[in-house]
N, C-alpha and C positions, 0 to 999 in steps of 0.2 A: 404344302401345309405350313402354318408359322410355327415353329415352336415355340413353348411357354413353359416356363419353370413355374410351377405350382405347391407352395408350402402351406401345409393347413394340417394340425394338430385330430381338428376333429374328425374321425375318419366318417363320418354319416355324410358332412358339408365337403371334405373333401372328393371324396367318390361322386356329389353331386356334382358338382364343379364339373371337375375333370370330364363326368360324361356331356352336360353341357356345353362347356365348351367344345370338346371334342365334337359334337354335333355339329356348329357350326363353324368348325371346318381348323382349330386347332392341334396342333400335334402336342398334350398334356404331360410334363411329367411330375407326377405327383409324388413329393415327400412329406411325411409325418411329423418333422423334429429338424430344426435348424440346421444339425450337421450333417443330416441324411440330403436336405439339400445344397448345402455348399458341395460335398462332392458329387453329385449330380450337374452343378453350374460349373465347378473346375475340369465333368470331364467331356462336356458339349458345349455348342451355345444357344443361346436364346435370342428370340426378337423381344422379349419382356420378361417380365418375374413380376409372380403376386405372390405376395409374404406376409403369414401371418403374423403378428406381433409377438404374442404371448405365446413362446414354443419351447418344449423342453430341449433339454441339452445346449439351445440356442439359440436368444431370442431374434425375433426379428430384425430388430436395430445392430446387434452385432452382424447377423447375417447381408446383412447389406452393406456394412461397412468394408467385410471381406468380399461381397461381390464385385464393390466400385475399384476392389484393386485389382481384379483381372480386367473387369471391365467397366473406365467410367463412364459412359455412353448408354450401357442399356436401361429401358426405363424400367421402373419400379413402381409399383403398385401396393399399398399397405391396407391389410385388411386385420381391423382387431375391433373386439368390443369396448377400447377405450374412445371415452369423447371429451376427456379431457383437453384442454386449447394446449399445454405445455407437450404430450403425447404428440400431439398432430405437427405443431412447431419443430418438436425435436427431428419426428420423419421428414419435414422438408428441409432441415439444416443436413440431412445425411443424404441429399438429394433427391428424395421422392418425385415422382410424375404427381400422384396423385394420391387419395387417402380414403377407404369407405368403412364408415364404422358397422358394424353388425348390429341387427338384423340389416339386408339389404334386399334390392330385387336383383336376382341375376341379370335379364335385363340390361339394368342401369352398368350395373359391372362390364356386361359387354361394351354398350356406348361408351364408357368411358375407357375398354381397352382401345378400340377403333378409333379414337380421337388421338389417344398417344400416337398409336402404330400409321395413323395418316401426316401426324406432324415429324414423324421422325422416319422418313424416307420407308413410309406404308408397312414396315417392318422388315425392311432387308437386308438381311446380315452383311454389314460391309467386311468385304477384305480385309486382313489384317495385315500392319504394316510393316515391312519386312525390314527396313532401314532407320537408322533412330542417328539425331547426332547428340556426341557427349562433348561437349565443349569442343576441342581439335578434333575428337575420334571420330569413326562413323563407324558404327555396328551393323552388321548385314546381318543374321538372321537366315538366311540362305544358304549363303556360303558361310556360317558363322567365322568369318572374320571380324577382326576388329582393325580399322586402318589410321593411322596419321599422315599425311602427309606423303612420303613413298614407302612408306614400311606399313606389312602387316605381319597380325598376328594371326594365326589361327586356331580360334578356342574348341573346350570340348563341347559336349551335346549339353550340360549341366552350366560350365559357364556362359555359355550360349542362353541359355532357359532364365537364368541368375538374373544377367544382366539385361536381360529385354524385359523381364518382370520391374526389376528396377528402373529402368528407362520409361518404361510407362505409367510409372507412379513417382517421377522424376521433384525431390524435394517434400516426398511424403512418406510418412511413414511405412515400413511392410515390418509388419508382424512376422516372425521367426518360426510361429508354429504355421503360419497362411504359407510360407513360401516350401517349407519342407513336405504340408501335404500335396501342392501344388507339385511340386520338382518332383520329390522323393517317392511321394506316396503316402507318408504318414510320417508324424513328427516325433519319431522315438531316439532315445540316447544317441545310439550310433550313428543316424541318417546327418543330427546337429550338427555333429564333430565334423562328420565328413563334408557338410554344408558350409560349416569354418574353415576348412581347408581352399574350397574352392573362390571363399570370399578372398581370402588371404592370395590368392592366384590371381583373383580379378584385380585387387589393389597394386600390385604387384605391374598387371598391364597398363593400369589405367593412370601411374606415378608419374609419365612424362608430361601431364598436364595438370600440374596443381591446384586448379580451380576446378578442379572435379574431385570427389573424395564422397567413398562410401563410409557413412559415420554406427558408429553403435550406439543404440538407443539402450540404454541401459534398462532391463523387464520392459521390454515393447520392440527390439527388432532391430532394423536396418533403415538407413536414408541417404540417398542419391542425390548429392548436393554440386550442383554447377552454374 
């Protein structure tokens, strides 16, 4: 079965949903509220996400900003009742598949997930990549080391998690509260601190190559620049 991350506020349209598709033949997981589905996408993966615009705690367009930083590859499917041109615009600047305003016919929503999931390898979750280079470095992921040359390092389970999060969002923003619910579990006081400890350990490895440098975003994060 494919799975699909399903966010929809309304629970009458989402319970449709869900069983519909489910019917034919996806594995659905349905959340309520933007941040009930980010940790649902942080803690599986998807072959797609449809996401509803207008969601409490966290709307759509935020929600998909943090999805493309675990993962920018999977497609996104936006469903709201706006039809505004500047709404629909703004979804495909944060990289949308696709956009259906409400009322729809489920239907069409199927066709148009099947068209995604046939152009982007029928929906099959590719492997994840275990090896990343940072300028001189190469991070494994495996063996979490980190290597230059004939010297390695070898990190913990967190700067491991840290820096292949950063490595794949390589010159982009990560958000400080994305990466601690992702690492840590949840973005409270102590997890922060303890999160700045481990950047400060990564900078620390990562000094013998000065055209790499993890910079701070001051109210917005971290950024992977090489």
């Amino acid at each position: 079965m494919t799975p699909l991350l399903l966010a929809e506020d309304d629970p009458n349209l989402g319970v449709l949903l869900k069983e519909y598709l489910e019917a034919k033949g996806f594995e659905v997981s349905l959340a309520v509220n933007g941040e009930e589905a980010l940790n649902l996408f942080l803690g599986a993966r998807f072959s797609i996400c449809i996401l509803d615009v207008m969601m409490p705690k966290k709307d759509g367009f935020t929600l998909a900003r943090e999805i493309r930083l675990k993962d920018p590859a999977v497609p996104i499917i936006f469903l709201t009742a706006k039809s505004m041109k500047e709404d629909t615009l703004r979804g495909f600047e944060l990289g949308a598949d696709d956009y259906l305003t409400k009322p729809f016919v489920m239907e069409e929503l199927l066709f148009r997930i099947k068209a995604i999931l046939k152009r982007t390898s029928s929906g099959e979750i590719k492997p994840e990549s275990s090896t990343f280079s940072i300028g001189k470095f190469t991070l494994d992921t495996d063996t979490r080391s980190l290597s230059m040359e004939n010297e390695t390092v070898h990190l913990t389970t967190k700067e491991t998690a840290l820096l292949k999060l950063f490595c794949e969002n390589a010159n982009r923003a990560v958000s400080r509260s994305y990466a601690l619910k992702l690492i840590w579990g949840d973005d409270s006081y102590f997890n922060a601190r303890s999160m700045d400890v481990y950047i400060t350990k990564l900078r620390k490895h990562l000094k013998a190559d000065p055209a790499v440098r993890i910079l701070n975003l001051h109210g917005e994060g971290f950024k992977l620049v090489m």
